[in-house]
N, C-alpha and C positions, 0 to 999 in steps of 0.2 A: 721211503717216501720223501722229497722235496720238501722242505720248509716254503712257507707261501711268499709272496713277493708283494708290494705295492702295485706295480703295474698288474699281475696275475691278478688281486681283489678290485683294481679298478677297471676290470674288461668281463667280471664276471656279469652275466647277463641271467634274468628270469627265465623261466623252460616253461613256468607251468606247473614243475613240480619244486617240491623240498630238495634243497642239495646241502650239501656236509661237505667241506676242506679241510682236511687235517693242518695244524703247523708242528702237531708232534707234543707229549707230553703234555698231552687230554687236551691241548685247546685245538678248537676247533672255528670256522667257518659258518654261521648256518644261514644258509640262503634260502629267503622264503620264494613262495609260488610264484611272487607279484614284485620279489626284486629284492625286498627289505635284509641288509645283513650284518647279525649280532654278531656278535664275541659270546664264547661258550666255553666252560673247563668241565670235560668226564672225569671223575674220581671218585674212588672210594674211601668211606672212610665206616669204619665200624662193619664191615664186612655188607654195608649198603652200596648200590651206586648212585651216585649223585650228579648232580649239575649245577653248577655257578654261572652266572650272567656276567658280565665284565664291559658292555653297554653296545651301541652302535656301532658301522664305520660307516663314514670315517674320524666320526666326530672322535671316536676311540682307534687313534693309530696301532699302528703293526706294532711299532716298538711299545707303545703303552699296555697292549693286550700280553705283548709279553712276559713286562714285568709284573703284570698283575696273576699272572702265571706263576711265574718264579716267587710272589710271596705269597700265593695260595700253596706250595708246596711246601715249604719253610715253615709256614701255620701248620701243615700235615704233619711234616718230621717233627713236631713239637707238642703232637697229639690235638691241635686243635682244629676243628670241622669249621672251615673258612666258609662254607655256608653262614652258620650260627655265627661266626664274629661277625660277619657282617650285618647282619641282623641287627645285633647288638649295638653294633658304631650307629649305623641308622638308629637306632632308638634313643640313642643317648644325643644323638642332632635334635632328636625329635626332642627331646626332654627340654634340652635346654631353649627351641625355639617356643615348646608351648606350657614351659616354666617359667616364665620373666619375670623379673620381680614386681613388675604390674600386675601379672596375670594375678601369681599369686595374692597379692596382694586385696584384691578384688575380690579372689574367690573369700577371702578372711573377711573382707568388707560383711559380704553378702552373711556368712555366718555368727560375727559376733559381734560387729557394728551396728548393721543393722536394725536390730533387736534392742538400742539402747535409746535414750530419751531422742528424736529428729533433730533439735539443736548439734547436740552432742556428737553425732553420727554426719551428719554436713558438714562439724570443723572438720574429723579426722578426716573424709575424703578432701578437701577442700587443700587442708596442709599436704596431702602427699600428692596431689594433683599440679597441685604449684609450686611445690618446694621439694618434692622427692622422684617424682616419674619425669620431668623433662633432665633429670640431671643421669640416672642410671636405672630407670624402669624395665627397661630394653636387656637390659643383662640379665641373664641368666640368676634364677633364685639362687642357685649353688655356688656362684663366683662372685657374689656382693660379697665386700672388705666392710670390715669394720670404718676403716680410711672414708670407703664412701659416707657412709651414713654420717662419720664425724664431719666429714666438709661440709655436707649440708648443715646439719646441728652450726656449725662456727658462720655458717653465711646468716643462718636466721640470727645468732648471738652480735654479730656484725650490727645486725640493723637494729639492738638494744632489746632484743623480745627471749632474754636468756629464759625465760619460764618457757616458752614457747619450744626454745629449742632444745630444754630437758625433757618436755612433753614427746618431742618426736622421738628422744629415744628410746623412752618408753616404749613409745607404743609399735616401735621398732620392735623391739624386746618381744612384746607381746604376739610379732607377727612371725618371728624368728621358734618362738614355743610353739606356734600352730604348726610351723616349718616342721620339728621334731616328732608331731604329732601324727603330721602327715607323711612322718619317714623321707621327708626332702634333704634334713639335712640334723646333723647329729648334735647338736649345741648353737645356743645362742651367742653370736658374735656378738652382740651390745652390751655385754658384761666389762666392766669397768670403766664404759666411756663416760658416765655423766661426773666423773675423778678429772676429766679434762676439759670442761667446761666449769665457768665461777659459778659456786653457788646462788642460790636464788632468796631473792628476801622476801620474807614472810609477810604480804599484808592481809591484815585482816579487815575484814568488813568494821567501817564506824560502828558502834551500837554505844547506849548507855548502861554504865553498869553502876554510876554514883546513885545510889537510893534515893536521895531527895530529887534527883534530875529526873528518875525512874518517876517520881511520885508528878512530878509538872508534868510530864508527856503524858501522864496516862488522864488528868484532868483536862490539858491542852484536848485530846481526843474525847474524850465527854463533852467538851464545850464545841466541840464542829461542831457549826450552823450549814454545812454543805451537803451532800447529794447521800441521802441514808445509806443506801447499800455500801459506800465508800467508806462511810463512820462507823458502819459493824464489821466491815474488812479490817477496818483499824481497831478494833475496841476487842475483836479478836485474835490478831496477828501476834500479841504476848501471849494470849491463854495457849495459844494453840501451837506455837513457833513451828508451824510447817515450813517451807523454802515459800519466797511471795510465789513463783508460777503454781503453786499446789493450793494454796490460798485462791488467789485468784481463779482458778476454773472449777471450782469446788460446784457442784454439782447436789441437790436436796436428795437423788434418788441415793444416795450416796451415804447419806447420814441413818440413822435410827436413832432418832430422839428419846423412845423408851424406854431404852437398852443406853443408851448414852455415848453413843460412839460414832468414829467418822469410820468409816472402812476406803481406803485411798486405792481403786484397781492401780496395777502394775504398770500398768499401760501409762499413767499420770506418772507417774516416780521416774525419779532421776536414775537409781541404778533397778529399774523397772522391775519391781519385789513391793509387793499389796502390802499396804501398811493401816496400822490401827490406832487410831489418836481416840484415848480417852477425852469426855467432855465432861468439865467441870459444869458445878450447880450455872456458875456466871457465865460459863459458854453458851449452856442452854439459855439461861432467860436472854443472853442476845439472840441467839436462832430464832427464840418464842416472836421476840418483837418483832422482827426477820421475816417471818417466814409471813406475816400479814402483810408485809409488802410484797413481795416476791416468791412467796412458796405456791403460784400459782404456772411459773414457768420454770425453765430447766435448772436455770444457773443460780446461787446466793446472792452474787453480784454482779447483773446483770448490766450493761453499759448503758448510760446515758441515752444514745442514741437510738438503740437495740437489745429488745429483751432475747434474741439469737447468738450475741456475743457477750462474753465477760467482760468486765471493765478491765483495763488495763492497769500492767504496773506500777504505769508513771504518774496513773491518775491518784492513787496512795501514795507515792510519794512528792506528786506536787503539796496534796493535803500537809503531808505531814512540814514538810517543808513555810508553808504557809504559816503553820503553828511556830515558825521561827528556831527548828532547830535545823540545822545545816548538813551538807553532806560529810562535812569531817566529822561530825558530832551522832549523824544517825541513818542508818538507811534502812530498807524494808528488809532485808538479811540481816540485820541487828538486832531484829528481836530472836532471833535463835542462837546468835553470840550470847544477849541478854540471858537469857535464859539458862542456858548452858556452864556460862563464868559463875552464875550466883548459887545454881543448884551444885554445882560442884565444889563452890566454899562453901556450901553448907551441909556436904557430904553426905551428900544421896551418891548411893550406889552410881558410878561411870557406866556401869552395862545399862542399866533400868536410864540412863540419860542418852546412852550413846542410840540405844533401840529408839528410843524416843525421838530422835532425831533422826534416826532411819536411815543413819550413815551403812555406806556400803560391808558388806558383809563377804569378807573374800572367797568362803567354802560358797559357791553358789549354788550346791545341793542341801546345804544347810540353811543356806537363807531362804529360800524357797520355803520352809518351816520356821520359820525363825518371826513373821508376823504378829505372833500374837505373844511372842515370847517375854515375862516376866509383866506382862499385860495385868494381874491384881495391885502388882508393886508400881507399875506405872499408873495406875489407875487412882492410887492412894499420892501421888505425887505430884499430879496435874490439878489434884484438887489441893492438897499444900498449897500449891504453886499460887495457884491463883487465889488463894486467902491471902497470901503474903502480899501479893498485888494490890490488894484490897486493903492492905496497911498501909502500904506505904500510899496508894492515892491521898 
């Protein structure tokens, strides 16, 4: 039988019916009814007969159909069923076109971003939206370098926001373990890049921690002459040292006064995990007086404007501010500095303070239980706390 020619497939004409051309060494010809003609390989493998596609013509020349012949045979003598390889290469195009390091990235979004405080979940899409997907989103989750990730980290360090650009690789890091989780890819490349970047200086939040300065700010706030709800925000912000945003939307359905306790849903918390703040005798008699103003609508501190929204953070700290202590000297996050520096020189248990502060808890099956944990020794502590408060006023 003739090997086929170029002119002989360009004169082949539709009959009507199916026709088959041999070129020899299973590939074939196949001319449909209506004109149309593929490239085709007959072969056996595993004692099956099979068939392989090898595409159109002419978009697929004579000489192309050949070789793709001579390396489906080559795959044969090597025991591999060039059906299934190619299968294979197509899936692994596929992999990488609907693996990007955006895609993935998103899908991590949606499962553990998501779920965390709205602030906190807006930066992280926000930083990689801006500073990581327009530079190598597009690449394949499997082919991101470590190289990449640090170029970016050294462009955000560039522009002096070095905490910013340890953050991202963190949370690189973090996206790289779901990576492993998801069987994408077998280790985390962000493993020793934040060694190449300067360290980051620690600031902490102003607070007072000098006991006589302790004792002026707490009569400065007795003595507001301004807007109540604001003055029991302030007059409880040391009893209670929650973060000001937990403070501020604090909620009455929220409390049990009889029982003495705040129960904080998950949903309000920064690493979203129900927390339980005992209330001192002095907590209560502020709620008591409290709650005749405002225990008639949602919020504790309801806004000036609006008993549908809470007052605002900056409306406690204009107050406090007003009372003439300054932002280097104090701010609404300093009273859980406050609190924090002084219970821990005075050596109360670090776990019974760190729970109390409701700092993140890394087993997150264990935090999940961990709300009411050492709860009678925190309970006996928040009421120390706030007699000692009551000394030094």
């Amino acid at each position: 039988m003739s090997k086929l020619t170029d002119v002989f497939l360009r004169n082949l004409k539709a009959t009507g019916k199916t026709q088959k051309k041999s070129d020899g060494g299973g590939l074939y010809i196949h001319i449909s009814p209506i004109g149309g003609k593929l490239w085709r390989m007959a072969y056996t493998f595993g004692s099956l007969q099979k068939t392989l596609s090898f595409g159109s013509y002419p978009a697929v020349s004579l000489k192309d159909a050949r070789q793709k012949r001579e390396e489906a045979k080559e795959q044969l003598a090597k025991g591999i069923d060039p059906s299934a390889h190619k299968k294979a290469v197509k899936a692994a195009v596929m992999a990488k076109t609907t693996d990007s390091f955006e895609i993935v990235a998103r899908e991590w979004f949606e499962k553990h971003i998501s779920g965390l405080a709205p602030t906190y979940s807006k930066k992280v899409r926000s930083l990689f939206e801006k500073r990581v997907f327009p530079v190598f989103g597009a690449k394949p989750f499997t082919e991101v370098e470590p190289s990449d990730i640090l170029m970016v980290a050294r462009r955000i360090e560039d522009h002096g926001a070095v905490e910013t650009a340890h953050r991202l690789i963190q949370l690189c890091g973090q996206l790289f373990r779901y990576g492993i989780a998801t069987t994408r890819v077998k280790y985390d490349i962000t493993q020793g890049l934040h060694g190449a970047l300067p360290k980051v200086a620690v600031q902490h939040m102003a607070t007072i921690t000098d006991k006589k300065r302790i004792g002026e700010l707490l009569r400065a706030i007795d003595a507001y002459g301004g807007f109540l709800p604001i003055k029991c925000a302030l007059r409880l912000a040391p009893l209670l040292f929650v973060r000001p945003g937990e403070l501020q939307k604090a909620e009455w359905t929220e409390f049990d006064l009889d029982g003495a306790e705040w129960r904080i849903p998950a949903a309000k918390m920064k690493m979203k995990q129900r927390h339980i703040v005992p209330l001192s005798r002095q907590a209560l008699d502020v709620l008591e007086e409290l709650r005749v103003y405002t225990g008639h609508g949602r919020f504790l501190f309801p806004s000036i404007r609006t008993d549908i929204k809470p007052i605002a953070v900056e409306s406690m700290l204009v107050a406090v501010r007003s009372m003439g202590f300054t932002k280097e000297e104090m701010t609404m996050h300093g009273f859980r500095g406050m609190a924090s520096t002084i219970l821990n020189e005075q050596g109360y248990n670090r776990d019974w303070i760190e729970r109390q502060l409701a700092h993140g808890e890394r087993d997150g099956i264990r935090a999940a239980y961990n709300y009411a944990e050492y709860l009678p020794e925190r309970r006996k502590m928040m009421q120390e706390w706030a007699d000692y408060l009551d000394s030094l006023r």
